[in-house]
C-alpha positions, -999 to +999 in steps of 0.1 A: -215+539+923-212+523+889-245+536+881-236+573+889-207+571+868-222+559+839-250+585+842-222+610+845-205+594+814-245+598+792-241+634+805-205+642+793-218+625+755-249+645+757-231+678+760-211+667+733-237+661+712-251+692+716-221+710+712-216+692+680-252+695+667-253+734+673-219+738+657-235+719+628-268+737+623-240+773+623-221+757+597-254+748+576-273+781+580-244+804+585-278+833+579-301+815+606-281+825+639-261+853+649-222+852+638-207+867+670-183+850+693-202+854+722-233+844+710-218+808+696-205+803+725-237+807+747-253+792+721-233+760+724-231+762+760-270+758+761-271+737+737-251+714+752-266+717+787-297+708+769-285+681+756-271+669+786-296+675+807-315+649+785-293+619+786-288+628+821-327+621+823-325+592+800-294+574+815-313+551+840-337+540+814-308+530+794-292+517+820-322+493+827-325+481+789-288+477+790-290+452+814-317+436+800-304+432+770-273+417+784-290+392+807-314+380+772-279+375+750-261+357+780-291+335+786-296+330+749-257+321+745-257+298+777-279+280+754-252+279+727-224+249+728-193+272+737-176+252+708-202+267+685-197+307+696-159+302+692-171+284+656-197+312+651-170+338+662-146+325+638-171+325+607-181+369+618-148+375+611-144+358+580-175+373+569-167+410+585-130+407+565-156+402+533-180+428+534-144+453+545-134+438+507-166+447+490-178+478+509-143+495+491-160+489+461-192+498+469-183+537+487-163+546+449-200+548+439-202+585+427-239+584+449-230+589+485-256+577+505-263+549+482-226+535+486-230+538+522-263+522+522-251+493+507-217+490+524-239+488+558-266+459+541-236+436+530-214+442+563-252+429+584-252+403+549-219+390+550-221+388+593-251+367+590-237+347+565-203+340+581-222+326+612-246+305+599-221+289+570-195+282+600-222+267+628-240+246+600-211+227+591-187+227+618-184+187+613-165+194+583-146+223+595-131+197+623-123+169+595-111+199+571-079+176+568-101+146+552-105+168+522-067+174+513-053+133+526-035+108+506-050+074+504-030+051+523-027+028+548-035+048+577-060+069+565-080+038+561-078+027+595-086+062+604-116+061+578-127+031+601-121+046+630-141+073+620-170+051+607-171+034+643-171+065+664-204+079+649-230+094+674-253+071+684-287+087+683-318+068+706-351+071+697-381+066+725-388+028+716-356+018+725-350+037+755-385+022+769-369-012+759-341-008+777-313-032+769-297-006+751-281+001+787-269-033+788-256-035+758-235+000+764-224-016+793-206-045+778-187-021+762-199-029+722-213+003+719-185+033+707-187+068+701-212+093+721-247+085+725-266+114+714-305+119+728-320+148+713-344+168+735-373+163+715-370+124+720-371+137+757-401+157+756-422+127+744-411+102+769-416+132+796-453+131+778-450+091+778-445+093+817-477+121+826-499+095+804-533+090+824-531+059+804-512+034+836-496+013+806-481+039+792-470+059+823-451+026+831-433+026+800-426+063+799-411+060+834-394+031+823-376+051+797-367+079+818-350+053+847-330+039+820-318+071+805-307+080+842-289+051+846-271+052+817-258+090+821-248+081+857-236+043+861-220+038+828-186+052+815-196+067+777-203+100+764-236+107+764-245+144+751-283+161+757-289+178+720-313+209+719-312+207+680-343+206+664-361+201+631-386+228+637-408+220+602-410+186+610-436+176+640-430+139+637-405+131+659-389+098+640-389+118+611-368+148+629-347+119+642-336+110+614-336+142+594-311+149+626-293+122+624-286+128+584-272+163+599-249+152+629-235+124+605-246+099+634-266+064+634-300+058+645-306+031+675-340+016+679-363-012+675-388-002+659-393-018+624-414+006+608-388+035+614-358+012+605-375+010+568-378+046+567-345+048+575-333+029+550-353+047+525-337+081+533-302+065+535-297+068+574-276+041+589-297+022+617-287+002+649-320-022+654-317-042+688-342-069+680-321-073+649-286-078+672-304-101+698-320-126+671-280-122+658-266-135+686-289-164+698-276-196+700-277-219+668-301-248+660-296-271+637-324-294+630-311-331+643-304-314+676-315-323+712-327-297+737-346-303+770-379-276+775-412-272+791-445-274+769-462-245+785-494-242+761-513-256+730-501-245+696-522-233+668-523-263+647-544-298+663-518-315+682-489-290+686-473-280+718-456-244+725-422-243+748-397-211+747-360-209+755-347-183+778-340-161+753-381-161+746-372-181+709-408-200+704-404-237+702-434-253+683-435-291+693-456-314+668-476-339+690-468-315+718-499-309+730-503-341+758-473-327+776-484-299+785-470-285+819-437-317+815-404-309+808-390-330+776-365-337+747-373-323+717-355-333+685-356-306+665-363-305+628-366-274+611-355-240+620-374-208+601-363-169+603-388-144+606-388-106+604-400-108+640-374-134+652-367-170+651-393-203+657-380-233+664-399-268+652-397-302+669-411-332+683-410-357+709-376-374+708-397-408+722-421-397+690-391-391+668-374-422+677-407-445+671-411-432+637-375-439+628 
């Protein structure tokens, strides 16, 4: 029914525009066709039926593309955060408002189609613009009143506020790792955690690996991400953004997170330099675990279990629970016993913490 209606709708405009076009052509070449009533009038009449006749034709095909084309810009829009069309909406306007401003100006030119040539180029110009300026920095358009505040008080806490509720952005290395869900869980973690789909696609490639190590790990990755969008209670968003002149995918992680205002989470310590070098805040988990370890001071007794020799003749190697190395000088006879160790010196490492010690029997004999 809605299809014959529309088709009757074509034909009604197609008459009309042939009407219109043969009336035109008369007034242009007043010499070219006869002047007499009757003769316009049939003349318009078959024009008209012409024209008709051919939208009449035309009006499924239309029909088709119309839909088409309205099933490609709701798909492509679906795509679209709704808060960025109702950004992207907001910026058209601005930038249709514009081009109404300038194209006033431009149609006094004393050339015709020139002023309207131009008026049409900056109304597409100023659209475009509009849109893209709006979308692109719709983070500032939200803390539009940080611009105009008065320092005080309470726009510091706010500051700080603001400062702890940056996205938290994942890359693959720490998702594989995994305690990054445990650590969300105790709650330490604020603000959304942000995993951009690119950082997806790897793992997905991670997890269809031929290579069974790295299959593991891939699959690893994608159980953790599950269970941190279904059992624990934070934000997490699924960004399609994309750095599409960039390949590497730290380096559009981090180009993203420069964009999105937001702080990178990982433990990799290759990319945390990087980061540092652009200026992009990073959240290194092997940095927060060696943080909160337990502290030694040398003069202190622990109990542990020698489990192997140690590089140097002599020495013994024990770990804590946390996996902190202890390296036990004169160690190496008790191998597979659980003893004292007195420990004398503690040293820091990039990679973590190492413990030394000996005996307490030993440490007690020499004293």
């Amino acid at each position: 029914m809605i299809n014959k209606i529309i088709k009757g709708i074509m034909s009604l405009i197609g008459i009309t525009i042939g009407i219109g076009t043969y009336f035109s052509v008369v007034g242009a070449f007043p010499n070219l066709l006869p002047a007499s009533q009757i003769s316009i009038i049939l003349g318009s009449m078959v024009s008209g039926l012409i024209m008709g006749f051919i939208f009449f034709l035309i009006a499924p095909w239309l029909i088709e593309e119309g839909k088409n084309i309205a099933n490609f810009v709701e798909t492509e829009l679906s795509k679209v955060p709704p808060i960025e069309i109702l950004i992207g909406s907001l910026g058209l306007i601005i930038g249709l408002f514009i081009a109404y401003l300038v194209s006033n100006l431009l149609l006094q030119i004393p050339v015709p189609i020139l002023g309207t040539v131009l008026s049409v180029l900056v109304y597409i110009l100023m659209a475009y613009i509009g849109i893209k300026i709006s979308v692109r920095y719709k983070e500032d358009l939200f803390n539009i009143t940080s611009i105009i505040k008065i320092p005080n008080t309470k726009d510091k806490s706010n500051s700080k506020k603001e400062v702890k509720d940056k996205p938290k952005l994942l890359d693959t290395s720490v998702i594989i790792d995994g305690r990054i869900a445990d650590i969300a869980k105790t709650g330490f973690v604020e603000g959304k955690i942000v995993i951009p789909e690119f950082v997806l696609k790897e793992l997905q490639h991670i997890a269809d690996s031929s290579d069974d190590l790295k299959r593991v790990r891939g699959r690893r990755g994608l159980d953790i991400l599950n269970k941190i969008q279904k059992e624990l209670d934070i934000e997490v968003e699924i960004t399609d953004k994309d750095i599409e002149e960039v390949k590497e995918v730290d380096i559009k992680l981090l180009k993203l997170a420069q964009i999105m205002g937001g702080k990178v989470v990982t433990n990799d310590f290759n990319l945390n330099k990087v980061a540092q070098f652009q200026g992009v805040e990073v959240l290194n988990i092997n940095e927060l675990a060696n943080a909160v370890k337990p502290v030694v001071i040398p003069g202190e007794e622990m109990i542990v279990q020698v489990i192997k020799e140690g590089k140097e003749s002599g020495q013994g190697v024990a770990y804590l629970d946390d996996g902190t190395m202890i390296v036990v000088d004169g160690g190496r006879k008790y191998i597979g016993e659980t003893i004292d160790v007195l420990v004398t010196s503690v040293l820091q490492t990039a990679a973590g913490r190492m413990i030394f010690g000996k005996p307490k029997t030993a440490a007690e004999k020499s004293s």
